[in-house]
matplotlib code that plots the C-alpha trace (Angstrom):
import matplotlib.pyplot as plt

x = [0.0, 3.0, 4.3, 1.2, 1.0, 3.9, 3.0, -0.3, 2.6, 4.7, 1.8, 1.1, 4.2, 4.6, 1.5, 1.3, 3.5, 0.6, -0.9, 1.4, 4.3, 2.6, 1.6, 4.4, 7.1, 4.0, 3.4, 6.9, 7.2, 4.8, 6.0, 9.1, 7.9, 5.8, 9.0, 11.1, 8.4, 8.3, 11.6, 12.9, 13.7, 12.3, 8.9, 7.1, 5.2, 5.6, 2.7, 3.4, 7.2, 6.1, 3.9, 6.9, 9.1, 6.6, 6.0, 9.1, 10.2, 6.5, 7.5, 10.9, 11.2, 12.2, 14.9, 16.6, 15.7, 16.3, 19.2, 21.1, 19.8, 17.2, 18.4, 19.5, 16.1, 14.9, 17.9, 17.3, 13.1, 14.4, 16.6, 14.1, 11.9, 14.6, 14.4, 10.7, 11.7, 10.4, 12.2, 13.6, 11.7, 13.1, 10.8, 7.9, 4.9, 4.8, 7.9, 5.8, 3.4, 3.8, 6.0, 6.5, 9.7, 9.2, 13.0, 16.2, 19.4, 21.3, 19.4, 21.2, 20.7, 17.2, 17.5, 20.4, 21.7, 18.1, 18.2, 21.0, 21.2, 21.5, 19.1, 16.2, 16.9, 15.9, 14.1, 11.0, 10.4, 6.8, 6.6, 9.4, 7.9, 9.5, 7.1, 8.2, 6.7, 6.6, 8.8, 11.5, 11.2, 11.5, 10.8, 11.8, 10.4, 11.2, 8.7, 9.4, 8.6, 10.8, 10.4, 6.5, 6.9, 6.1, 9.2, 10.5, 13.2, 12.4, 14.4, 13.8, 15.7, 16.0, 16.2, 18.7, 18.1, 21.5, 20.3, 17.9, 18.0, 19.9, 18.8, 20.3, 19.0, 20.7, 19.1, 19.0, 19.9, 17.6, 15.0, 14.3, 11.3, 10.1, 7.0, 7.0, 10.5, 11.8, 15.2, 17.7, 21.0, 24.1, 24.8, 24.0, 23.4, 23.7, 22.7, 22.1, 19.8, 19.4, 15.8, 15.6, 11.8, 8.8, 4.6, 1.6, 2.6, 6.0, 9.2, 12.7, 16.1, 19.6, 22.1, 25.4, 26.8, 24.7, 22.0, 19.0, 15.2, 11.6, 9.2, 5.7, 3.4, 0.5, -3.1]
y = [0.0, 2.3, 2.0, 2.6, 5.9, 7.1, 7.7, 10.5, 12.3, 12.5, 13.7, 16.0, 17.5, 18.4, 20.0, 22.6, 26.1, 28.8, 31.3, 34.0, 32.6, 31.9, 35.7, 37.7, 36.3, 37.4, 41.2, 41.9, 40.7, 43.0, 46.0, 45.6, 45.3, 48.3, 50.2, 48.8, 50.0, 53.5, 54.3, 52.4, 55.1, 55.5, 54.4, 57.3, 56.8, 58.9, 61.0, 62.4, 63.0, 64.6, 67.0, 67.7, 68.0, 71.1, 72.8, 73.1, 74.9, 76.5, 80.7, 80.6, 81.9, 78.8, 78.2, 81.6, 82.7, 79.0, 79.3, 76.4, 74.3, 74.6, 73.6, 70.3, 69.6, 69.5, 67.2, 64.9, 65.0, 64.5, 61.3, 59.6, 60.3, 58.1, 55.2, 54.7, 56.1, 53.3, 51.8, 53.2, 56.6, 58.1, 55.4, 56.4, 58.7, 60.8, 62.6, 64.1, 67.6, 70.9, 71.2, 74.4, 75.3, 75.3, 74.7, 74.4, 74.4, 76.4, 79.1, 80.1, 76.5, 77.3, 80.8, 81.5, 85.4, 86.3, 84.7, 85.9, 88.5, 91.4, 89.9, 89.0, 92.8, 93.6, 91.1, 90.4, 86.3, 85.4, 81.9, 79.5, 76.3, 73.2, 71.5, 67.6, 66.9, 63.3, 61.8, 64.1, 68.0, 69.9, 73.8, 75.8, 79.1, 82.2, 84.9, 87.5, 91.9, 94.3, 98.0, 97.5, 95.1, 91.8, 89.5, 86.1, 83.9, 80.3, 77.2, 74.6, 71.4, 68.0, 65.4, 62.1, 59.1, 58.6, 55.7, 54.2, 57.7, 60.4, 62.4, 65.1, 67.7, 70.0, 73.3, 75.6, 79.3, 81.4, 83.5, 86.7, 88.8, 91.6, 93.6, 93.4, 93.1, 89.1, 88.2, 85.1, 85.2, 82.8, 79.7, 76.1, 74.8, 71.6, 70.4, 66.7, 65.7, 62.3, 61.7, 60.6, 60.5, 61.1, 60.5, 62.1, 65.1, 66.0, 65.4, 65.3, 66.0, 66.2, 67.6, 66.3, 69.1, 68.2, 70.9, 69.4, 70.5, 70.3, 70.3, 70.3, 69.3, 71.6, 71.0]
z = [0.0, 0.2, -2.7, -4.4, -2.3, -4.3, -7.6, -6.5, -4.5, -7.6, -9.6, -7.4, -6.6, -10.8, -11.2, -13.6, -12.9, -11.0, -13.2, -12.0, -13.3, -16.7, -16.8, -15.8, -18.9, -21.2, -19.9, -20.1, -23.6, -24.7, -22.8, -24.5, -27.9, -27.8, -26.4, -29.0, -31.9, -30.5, -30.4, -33.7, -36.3, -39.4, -38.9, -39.8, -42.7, -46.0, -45.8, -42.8, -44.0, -47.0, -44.6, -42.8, -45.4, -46.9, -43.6, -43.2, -46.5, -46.5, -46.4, -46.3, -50.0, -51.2, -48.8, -49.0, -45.4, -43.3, -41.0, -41.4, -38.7, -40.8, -44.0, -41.8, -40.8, -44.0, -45.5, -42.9, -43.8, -47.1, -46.7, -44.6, -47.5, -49.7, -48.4, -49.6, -53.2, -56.0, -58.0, -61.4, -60.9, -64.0, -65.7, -63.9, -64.9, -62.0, -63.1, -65.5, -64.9, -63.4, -60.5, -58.3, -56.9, -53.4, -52.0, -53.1, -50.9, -52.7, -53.9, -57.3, -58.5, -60.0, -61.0, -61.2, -61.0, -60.3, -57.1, -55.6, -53.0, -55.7, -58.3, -55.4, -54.8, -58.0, -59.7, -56.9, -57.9, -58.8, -59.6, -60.1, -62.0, -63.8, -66.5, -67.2, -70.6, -72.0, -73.5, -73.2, -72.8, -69.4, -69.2, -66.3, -66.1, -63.2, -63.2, -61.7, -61.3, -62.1, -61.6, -62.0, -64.8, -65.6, -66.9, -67.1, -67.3, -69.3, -70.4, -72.7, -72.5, -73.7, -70.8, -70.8, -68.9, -67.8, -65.0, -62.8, -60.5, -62.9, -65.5, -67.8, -69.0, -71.9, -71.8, -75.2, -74.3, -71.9, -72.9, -71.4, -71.7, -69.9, -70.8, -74.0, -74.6, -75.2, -76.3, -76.4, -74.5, -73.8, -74.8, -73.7, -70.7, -68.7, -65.2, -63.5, -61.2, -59.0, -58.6, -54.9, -54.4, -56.3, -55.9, -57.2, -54.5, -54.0, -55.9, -54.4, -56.8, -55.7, -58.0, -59.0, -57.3, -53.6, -53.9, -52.8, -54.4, -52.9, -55.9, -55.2, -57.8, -59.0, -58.8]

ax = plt.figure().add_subplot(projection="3d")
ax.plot(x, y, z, "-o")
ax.set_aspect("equal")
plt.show()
Protein backbone atom coordinates (compact mmCIF):
# COMPACT_ATOMS: atom_id res chain seq x y z
CA UNK A 1 0.00 0.00 0.00
CA UNK A 2 2.98 2.27 0.22
CA UNK A 3 4.26 1.99 -2.65
CA UNK A 4 1.19 2.63 -4.38
CA UNK A 5 1.01 5.95 -2.34
CA UNK A 6 3.89 7.08 -4.30
CA UNK A 7 2.97 7.73 -7.58
CA UNK A 8 -0.31 10.45 -6.46
CA UNK A 9 2.63 12.27 -4.52
CA UNK A 10 4.68 12.48 -7.57
CA UNK A 11 1.78 13.66 -9.65
CA UNK A 12 1.07 16.00 -7.43
CA UNK A 13 4.19 17.50 -6.64
CA UNK A 14 4.60 18.39 -10.81
CA UNK A 15 1.53 19.96 -11.19
CA UNK A 16 1.32 22.62 -13.60
CA UNK A 17 3.50 26.13 -12.88
CA UNK A 18 0.60 28.83 -11.03
CA UNK A 19 -0.87 31.27 -13.19
CA UNK A 20 1.40 34.00 -12.03
CA UNK A 21 4.25 32.65 -13.33
CA UNK A 22 2.63 31.90 -16.70
CA UNK A 23 1.62 35.68 -16.84
CA UNK A 24 4.38 37.69 -15.82
CA UNK A 25 7.09 36.33 -18.92
CA UNK A 26 4.01 37.35 -21.18
CA UNK A 27 3.38 41.15 -19.86
CA UNK A 28 6.94 41.95 -20.06
CA UNK A 29 7.18 40.67 -23.62
CA UNK A 30 4.76 42.99 -24.73
CA UNK A 31 6.01 46.04 -22.83
CA UNK A 32 9.13 45.56 -24.53
CA UNK A 33 7.88 45.33 -27.92
CA UNK A 34 5.85 48.28 -27.77
CA UNK A 35 8.97 50.19 -26.44
CA UNK A 36 11.15 48.77 -29.02
CA UNK A 37 8.40 49.99 -31.89
CA UNK A 38 8.28 53.50 -30.49
CA UNK A 39 11.64 54.28 -30.45
CA UNK A 40 12.94 52.37 -33.73
CA UNK A 41 13.69 55.07 -36.35
CA UNK A 42 12.31 55.47 -39.41
CA UNK A 43 8.85 54.39 -38.95
CA UNK A 44 7.15 57.31 -39.79
CA UNK A 45 5.24 56.83 -42.73
CA UNK A 46 5.63 58.94 -45.97
CA UNK A 47 2.68 61.02 -45.84
CA UNK A 48 3.39 62.35 -42.83
CA UNK A 49 7.23 63.04 -44.03
CA UNK A 50 6.08 64.62 -46.99
CA UNK A 51 3.87 66.98 -44.63
CA UNK A 52 6.87 67.69 -42.76
CA UNK A 53 9.07 68.05 -45.37
CA UNK A 54 6.60 71.07 -46.91
CA UNK A 55 6.00 72.78 -43.57
CA UNK A 56 9.13 73.06 -43.19
CA UNK A 57 10.16 74.94 -46.53
CA UNK A 58 6.54 76.51 -46.53
CA UNK A 59 7.49 80.66 -46.40
CA UNK A 60 10.92 80.62 -46.27
CA UNK A 61 11.25 81.90 -49.99
CA UNK A 62 12.22 78.77 -51.17
CA UNK A 63 14.93 78.17 -48.83
CA UNK A 64 16.61 81.59 -48.97
CA UNK A 65 15.67 82.68 -45.35
CA UNK A 66 16.35 78.97 -43.33
CA UNK A 67 19.16 79.30 -41.04
CA UNK A 68 21.14 76.36 -41.40
CA UNK A 69 19.85 74.29 -38.70
CA UNK A 70 17.22 74.62 -40.78
CA UNK A 71 18.38 73.64 -44.00
CA UNK A 72 19.55 70.29 -41.81
CA UNK A 73 16.12 69.64 -40.76
CA UNK A 74 14.92 69.50 -44.02
CA UNK A 75 17.93 67.19 -45.47
CA UNK A 76 17.32 64.92 -42.94
CA UNK A 77 13.11 64.98 -43.77
CA UNK A 78 14.44 64.48 -47.12
CA UNK A 79 16.58 61.33 -46.67
CA UNK A 80 14.13 59.61 -44.57
CA UNK A 81 11.89 60.27 -47.54
CA UNK A 82 14.58 58.05 -49.74
CA UNK A 83 14.42 55.25 -48.42
CA UNK A 84 10.75 54.73 -49.65
CA UNK A 85 11.73 56.08 -53.19
CA UNK A 86 10.41 53.29 -55.99
CA UNK A 87 12.23 51.84 -58.02
CA UNK A 88 13.61 53.17 -61.35
CA UNK A 89 11.72 56.62 -60.87
CA UNK A 90 13.10 58.15 -63.99
CA UNK A 91 10.84 55.40 -65.74
CA UNK A 92 7.85 56.39 -63.93
CA UNK A 93 4.85 58.74 -64.92
CA UNK A 94 4.78 60.78 -62.03
CA UNK A 95 7.87 62.64 -63.09
CA UNK A 96 5.82 64.11 -65.51
CA UNK A 97 3.35 67.58 -64.86
CA UNK A 98 3.77 70.90 -63.39
CA UNK A 99 5.98 71.19 -60.48
CA UNK A 100 6.53 74.37 -58.33
CA UNK A 101 9.73 75.26 -56.92
CA UNK A 102 9.24 75.26 -53.41
CA UNK A 103 12.96 74.70 -51.97
CA UNK A 104 16.16 74.40 -53.07
CA UNK A 105 19.41 74.39 -50.93
CA UNK A 106 21.28 76.42 -52.74
CA UNK A 107 19.39 79.14 -53.88
CA UNK A 108 21.20 80.08 -57.31
CA UNK A 109 20.72 76.52 -58.50
CA UNK A 110 17.24 77.26 -60.03
CA UNK A 111 17.53 80.81 -61.01
CA UNK A 112 20.42 81.52 -61.22
CA UNK A 113 21.68 85.40 -61.00
CA UNK A 114 18.10 86.31 -60.32
CA UNK A 115 18.20 84.74 -57.09
CA UNK A 116 21.05 85.88 -55.62
CA UNK A 117 21.20 88.52 -53.02
CA UNK A 118 21.54 91.41 -55.66
CA UNK A 119 19.07 89.89 -58.29
CA UNK A 120 16.25 88.96 -55.42
CA UNK A 121 16.91 92.81 -54.78
CA UNK A 122 15.91 93.57 -58.04
CA UNK A 123 14.11 91.07 -59.72
CA UNK A 124 10.98 90.40 -56.94
CA UNK A 125 10.40 86.26 -57.90
CA UNK A 126 6.78 85.38 -58.80
CA UNK A 127 6.58 81.94 -59.61
CA UNK A 128 9.38 79.45 -60.06
CA UNK A 129 7.95 76.31 -62.04
CA UNK A 130 9.53 73.19 -63.82
CA UNK A 131 7.12 71.48 -66.48
CA UNK A 132 8.17 67.60 -67.22
CA UNK A 133 6.66 66.94 -70.64
CA UNK A 134 6.58 63.31 -71.99
CA UNK A 135 8.80 61.78 -73.52
CA UNK A 136 11.52 64.08 -73.18
CA UNK A 137 11.20 67.95 -72.76
CA UNK A 138 11.52 69.95 -69.42
CA UNK A 139 10.80 73.83 -69.24
CA UNK A 140 11.85 75.84 -66.34
CA UNK A 141 10.41 79.10 -66.12
CA UNK A 142 11.23 82.15 -63.19
CA UNK A 143 8.75 84.95 -63.22
CA UNK A 144 9.44 87.49 -61.73
CA UNK A 145 8.62 91.92 -61.31
CA UNK A 146 10.76 94.34 -62.11
CA UNK A 147 10.41 98.02 -61.64
CA UNK A 148 6.47 97.54 -62.03
CA UNK A 149 6.87 95.06 -64.79
CA UNK A 150 6.07 91.82 -65.59
CA UNK A 151 9.16 89.46 -66.87
CA UNK A 152 10.51 86.12 -67.08
CA UNK A 153 13.17 83.91 -67.33
CA UNK A 154 12.38 80.30 -69.34
CA UNK A 155 14.41 77.17 -70.37
CA UNK A 156 13.77 74.64 -72.65
CA UNK A 157 15.69 71.43 -72.51
CA UNK A 158 16.04 67.98 -73.71
CA UNK A 159 16.19 65.43 -70.76
CA UNK A 160 18.71 62.11 -70.79
CA UNK A 161 18.07 59.07 -68.94
CA UNK A 162 21.52 58.58 -67.82
CA UNK A 163 20.32 55.73 -65.02
CA UNK A 164 17.90 54.21 -62.80
CA UNK A 165 18.01 57.67 -60.46
CA UNK A 166 19.90 60.38 -62.91
CA UNK A 167 18.81 62.37 -65.55
CA UNK A 168 20.28 65.11 -67.80
CA UNK A 169 18.99 67.72 -68.98
CA UNK A 170 20.74 70.01 -71.92
CA UNK A 171 19.09 73.27 -71.84
CA UNK A 172 18.99 75.58 -75.20
CA UNK A 173 19.94 79.34 -74.30
CA UNK A 174 17.65 81.41 -71.87
CA UNK A 175 15.03 83.51 -72.94
CA UNK A 176 14.32 86.69 -71.41
CA UNK A 177 11.35 88.82 -71.75
CA UNK A 178 10.10 91.62 -69.90
CA UNK A 179 7.05 93.58 -70.79
CA UNK A 180 6.99 93.39 -73.97
CA UNK A 181 10.47 93.11 -74.57
CA UNK A 182 11.81 89.12 -75.21
CA UNK A 183 15.23 88.18 -76.31
CA UNK A 184 17.74 85.08 -76.39
CA UNK A 185 20.99 85.17 -74.53
CA UNK A 186 24.14 82.84 -73.84
CA UNK A 187 24.84 79.71 -74.75
CA UNK A 188 23.98 76.09 -73.72
CA UNK A 189 23.43 74.78 -70.72
CA UNK A 190 23.69 71.64 -68.71
CA UNK A 191 22.73 70.37 -65.25
CA UNK A 192 22.11 66.66 -63.52
CA UNK A 193 19.76 65.66 -61.22
CA UNK A 194 19.44 62.32 -58.96
CA UNK A 195 15.82 61.73 -58.63
CA UNK A 196 15.57 60.59 -54.91
CA UNK A 197 11.77 60.48 -54.38
CA UNK A 198 8.81 61.06 -56.26
CA UNK A 199 4.65 60.50 -55.94
CA UNK A 200 1.60 62.08 -57.16
CA UNK A 201 2.62 65.10 -54.50
CA UNK A 202 6.05 65.96 -54.03
CA UNK A 203 9.21 65.44 -55.93
CA UNK A 204 12.71 65.28 -54.44
CA UNK A 205 16.09 66.03 -56.78
CA UNK A 206 19.56 66.22 -55.72
CA UNK A 207 22.08 67.58 -57.99
CA UNK A 208 25.41 66.31 -59.02
CA UNK A 209 26.85 69.07 -57.33
CA UNK A 210 24.75 68.24 -53.60
CA UNK A 211 22.01 70.87 -53.90
CA UNK A 212 19.02 69.41 -52.78
CA UNK A 213 15.21 70.54 -54.43
CA UNK A 214 11.64 70.30 -52.94
CA UNK A 215 9.19 70.26 -55.86
CA UNK A 216 5.65 70.31 -55.18
CA UNK A 217 3.42 69.33 -57.80
CA UNK A 218 0.50 71.64 -58.99
CA UNK A 219 -3.08 71.02 -58.80
Amino acid sequence: MAASAAPPCVRISCSTPSPTALRRPRRRRVASARCSLAAAPGLRAPAELVDSILSKVKGTDRGVLLPEEGHQEVADVAQQLGKYCIDEPVKSPLIFGDWDVVYCSVPTSPGGIYRTPLGRLVFKTDDMVQVVEAPDVVRNKVSFSIFGLDGAVSLKGKLNVLDSKWIQVIFEPPELKVGPLGFQYGGESEVKLEITYVDEKIRLGKGSRGSLFVFLRQD
